[in-house]
C-alpha positions in Angstrom: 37.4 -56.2 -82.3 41.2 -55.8 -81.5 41.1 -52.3 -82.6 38.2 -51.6 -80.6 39.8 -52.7 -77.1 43.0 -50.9 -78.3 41.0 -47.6 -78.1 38.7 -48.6 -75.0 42.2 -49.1 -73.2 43.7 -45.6 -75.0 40.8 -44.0 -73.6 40.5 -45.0 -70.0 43.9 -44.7 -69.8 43.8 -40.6 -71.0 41.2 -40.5 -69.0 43.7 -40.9 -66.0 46.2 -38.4 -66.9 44.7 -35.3 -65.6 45.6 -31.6 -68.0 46.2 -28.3 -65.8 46.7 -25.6 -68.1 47.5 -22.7 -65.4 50.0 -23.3 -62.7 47.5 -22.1 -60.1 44.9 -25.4 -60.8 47.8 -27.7 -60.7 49.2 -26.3 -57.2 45.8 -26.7 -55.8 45.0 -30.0 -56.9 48.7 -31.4 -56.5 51.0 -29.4 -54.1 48.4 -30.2 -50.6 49.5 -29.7 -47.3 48.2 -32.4 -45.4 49.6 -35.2 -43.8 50.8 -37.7 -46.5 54.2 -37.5 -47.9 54.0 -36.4 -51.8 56.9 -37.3 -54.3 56.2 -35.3 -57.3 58.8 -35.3 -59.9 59.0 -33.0 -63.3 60.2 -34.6 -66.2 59.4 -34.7 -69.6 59.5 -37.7 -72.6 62.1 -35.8 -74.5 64.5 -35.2 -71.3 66.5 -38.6 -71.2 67.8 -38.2 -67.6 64.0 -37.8 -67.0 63.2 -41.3 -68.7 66.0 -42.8 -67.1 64.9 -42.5 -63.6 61.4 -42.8 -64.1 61.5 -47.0 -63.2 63.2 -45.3 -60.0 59.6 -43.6 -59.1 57.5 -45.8 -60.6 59.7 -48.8 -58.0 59.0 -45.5 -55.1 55.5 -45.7 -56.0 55.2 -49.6 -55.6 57.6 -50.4 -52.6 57.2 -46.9 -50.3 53.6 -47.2 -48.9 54.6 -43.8 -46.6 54.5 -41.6 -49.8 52.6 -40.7 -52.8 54.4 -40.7 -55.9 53.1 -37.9 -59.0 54.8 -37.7 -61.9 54.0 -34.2 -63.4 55.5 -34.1 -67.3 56.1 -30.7 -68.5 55.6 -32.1 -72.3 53.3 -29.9 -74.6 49.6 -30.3 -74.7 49.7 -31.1 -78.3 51.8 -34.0 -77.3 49.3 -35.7 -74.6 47.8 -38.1 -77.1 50.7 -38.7 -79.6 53.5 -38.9 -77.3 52.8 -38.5 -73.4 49.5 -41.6 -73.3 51.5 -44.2 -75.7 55.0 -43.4 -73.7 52.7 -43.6 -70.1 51.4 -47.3 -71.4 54.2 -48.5 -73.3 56.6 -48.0 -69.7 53.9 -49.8 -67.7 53.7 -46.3 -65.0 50.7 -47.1 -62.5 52.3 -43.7 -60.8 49.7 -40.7 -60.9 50.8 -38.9 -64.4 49.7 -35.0 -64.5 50.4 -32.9 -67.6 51.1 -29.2 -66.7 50.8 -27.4 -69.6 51.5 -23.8 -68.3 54.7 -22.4 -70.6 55.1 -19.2 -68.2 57.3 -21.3 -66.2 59.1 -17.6 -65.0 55.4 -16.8 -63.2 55.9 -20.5 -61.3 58.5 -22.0 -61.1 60.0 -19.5 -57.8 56.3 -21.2 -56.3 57.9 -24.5 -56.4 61.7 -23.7 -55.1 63.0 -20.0 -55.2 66.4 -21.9 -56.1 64.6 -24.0 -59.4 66.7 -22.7 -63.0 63.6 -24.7 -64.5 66.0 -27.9 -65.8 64.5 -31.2 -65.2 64.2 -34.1 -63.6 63.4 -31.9 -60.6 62.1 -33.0 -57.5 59.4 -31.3 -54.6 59.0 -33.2 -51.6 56.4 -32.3 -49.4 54.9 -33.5 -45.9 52.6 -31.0 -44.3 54.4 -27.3 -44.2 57.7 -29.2 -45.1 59.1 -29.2 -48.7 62.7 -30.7 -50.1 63.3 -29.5 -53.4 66.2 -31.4 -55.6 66.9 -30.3 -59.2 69.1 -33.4 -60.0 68.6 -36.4 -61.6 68.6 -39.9 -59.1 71.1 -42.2 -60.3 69.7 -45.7 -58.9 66.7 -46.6 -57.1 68.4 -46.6 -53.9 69.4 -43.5 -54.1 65.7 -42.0 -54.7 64.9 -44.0 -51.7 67.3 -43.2 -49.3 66.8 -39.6 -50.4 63.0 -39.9 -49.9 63.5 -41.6 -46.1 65.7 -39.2 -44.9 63.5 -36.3 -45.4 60.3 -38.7 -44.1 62.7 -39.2 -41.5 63.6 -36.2 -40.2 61.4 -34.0 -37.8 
């Protein structure tokens, strides 16, 4: 019985990590110019600055009700069930977790910040037309915060 509820609860919670294969599916779905406030961070469960400011988000997510926090890993699809789903549940993230799976990073990554050398923990903020871009790891919660308000912030 245990191990069945172990994989009901694997499942469901696959289920809510959404795979975009091409960078062009992911922008669509993800990148949206509308009028809520989207923190989306790239990060990765090998990058250790990545893992280290995730809880930073993951608080963003919880205490910011003005934005919508997606963490998008840039781990391999191979590693979406053995490494990405048990890491996702084992760190308690109720953030929105994407997988984008496109390796031709030179074909997007200019679409995400002309001034993006592709190292991670990056960060796209973006509120309507407005984007912030910050390849740079967050050192405190605070710091994210602050960081986050000030673009929200400023008109």
């Amino acid at each position: 019985l245990f191990f069945v509820l172990t994989s009901i609860g694997c499942s469901k919670l696959s289920a809510q990590i959404a795979v975009y294969e091409k960078f062009d599916a992911f922008e669509k779905a993800i990148i949206k110019e509308d009028d809520t406030t989207y923190v989306i961070n790239f990060w990765a469960t090998w990058c250790a600055p990545c893992i280290k400011e995730l809880p930073y988000f993951e608080k963003l997510h919880t205490d910011n009700p003005k934005v919508k926090v997606i963490l998008v890993s840039l781990d391999s699809r191979n590693d979406l069930n053995k490494k990405l789903i048990p890491f996702v549940d084992r760190k308690k993230i109720t953030a929105q977790v994407v997988l984008l799976s496109d390796k031709d990073y030179n074909a997007w990554l200019d679409k995400i910040d002309a001034s993006w050398s592709g190292a991670i923990p990056a960060t796209l903020i973006v509120s309507g037309k407005r984007k912030l871009f910050a390849e740079r790891e967050f050192e405190n919660f605070t710091e994210l915060n602050d960081y986050v308000n000030a673009f929200i912030n400023h008109n």
